[in-house]
C-alpha positions in Angstrom: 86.7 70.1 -66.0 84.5 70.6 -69.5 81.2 69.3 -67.5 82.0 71.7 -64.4 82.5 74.7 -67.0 79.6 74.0 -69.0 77.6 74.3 -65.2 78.9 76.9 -64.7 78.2 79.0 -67.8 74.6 77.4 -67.3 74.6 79.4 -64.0 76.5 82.4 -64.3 73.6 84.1 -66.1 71.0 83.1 -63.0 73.7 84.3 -60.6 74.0 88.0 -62.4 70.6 88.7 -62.3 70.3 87.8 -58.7 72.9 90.1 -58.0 71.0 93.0 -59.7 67.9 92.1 -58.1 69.6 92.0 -54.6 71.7 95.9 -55.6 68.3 97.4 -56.7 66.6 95.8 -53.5 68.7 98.0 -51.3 68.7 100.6 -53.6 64.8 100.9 -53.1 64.0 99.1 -49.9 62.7 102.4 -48.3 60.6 103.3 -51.5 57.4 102.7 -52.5 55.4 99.6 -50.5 55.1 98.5 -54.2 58.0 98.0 -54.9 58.1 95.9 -51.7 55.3 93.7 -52.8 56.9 93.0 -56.5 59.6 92.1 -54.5 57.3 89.8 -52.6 56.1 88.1 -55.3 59.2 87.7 -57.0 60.3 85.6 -54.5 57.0 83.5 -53.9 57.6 82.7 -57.5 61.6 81.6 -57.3 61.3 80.3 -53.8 58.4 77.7 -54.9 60.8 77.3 -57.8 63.7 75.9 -56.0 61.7 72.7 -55.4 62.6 71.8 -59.5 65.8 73.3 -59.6 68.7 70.7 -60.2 70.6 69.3 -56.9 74.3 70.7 -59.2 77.0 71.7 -56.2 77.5 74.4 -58.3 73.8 75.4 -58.1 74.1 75.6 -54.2 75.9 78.6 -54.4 73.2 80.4 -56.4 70.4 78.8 -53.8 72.1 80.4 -50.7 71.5 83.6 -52.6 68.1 83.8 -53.6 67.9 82.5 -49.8 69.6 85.6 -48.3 67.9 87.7 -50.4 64.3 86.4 -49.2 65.7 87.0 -45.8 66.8 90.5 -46.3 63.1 91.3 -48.0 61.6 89.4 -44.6 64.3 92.0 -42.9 63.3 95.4 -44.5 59.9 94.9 -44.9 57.3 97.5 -43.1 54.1 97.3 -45.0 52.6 94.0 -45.2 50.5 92.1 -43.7 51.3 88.8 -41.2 49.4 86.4 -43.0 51.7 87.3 -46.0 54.6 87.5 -44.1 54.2 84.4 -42.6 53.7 82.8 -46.1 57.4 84.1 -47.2 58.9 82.7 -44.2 57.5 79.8 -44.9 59.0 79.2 -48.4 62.3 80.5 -47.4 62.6 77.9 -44.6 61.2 75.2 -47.0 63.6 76.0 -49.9 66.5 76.0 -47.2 65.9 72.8 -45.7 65.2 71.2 -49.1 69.2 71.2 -49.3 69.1 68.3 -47.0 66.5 65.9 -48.8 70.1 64.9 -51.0 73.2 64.1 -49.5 75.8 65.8 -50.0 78.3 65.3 -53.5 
């Protein structure tokens, strides 16, 4: 029970912020195409990210986020260009199949 705590206070941080980044997305999805593109970017970075993240049940919970998150940007997006689009899709698929490199715990 201590080492399942001590995870989870480890992740609780990681899953706040996650949550305010997903609440101000859709807060300011149909703003600026800059604020699209940080969004963008943001994701390129965590998505490529996941690959040295640990493999922690706990942590799967916080992985399906970021996940659905990437989707929704890939969702609401209007001004970007395929090549760049394609590239997102990519990492999101990548990061969610990388569940199943592990089995499961």
């Amino acid at each position: 029970m201590k080492k399942q705590q001590r995870a989870y206070d480890l992740l609780a941080p990681h899953y706040r912020i996650l949550q305010f980044l997903s609440s101000h997305f859709h807060a300011t999805r149909l703003g600026s195409p800059h604020i699209q593109k940080v969004y963008q970017r943001l994701m390129h970075v965590a998505l490529g990210a996941m690959k040295h993240t640990c493999q922690h049940p706990l942590a799967r919970e916080v992985h399906l986020h970021i996940l659905l998150l990437g989707l929704r940007i890939l969702k609401f997006n209007t001004d970007t260009d395929p090549s760049a689009l394609w590239r997102l899709k990519d990492l999101v698929l990548t990061a969610a199949l990388a569940w199943f490199q592990l089995p499961p715990r």
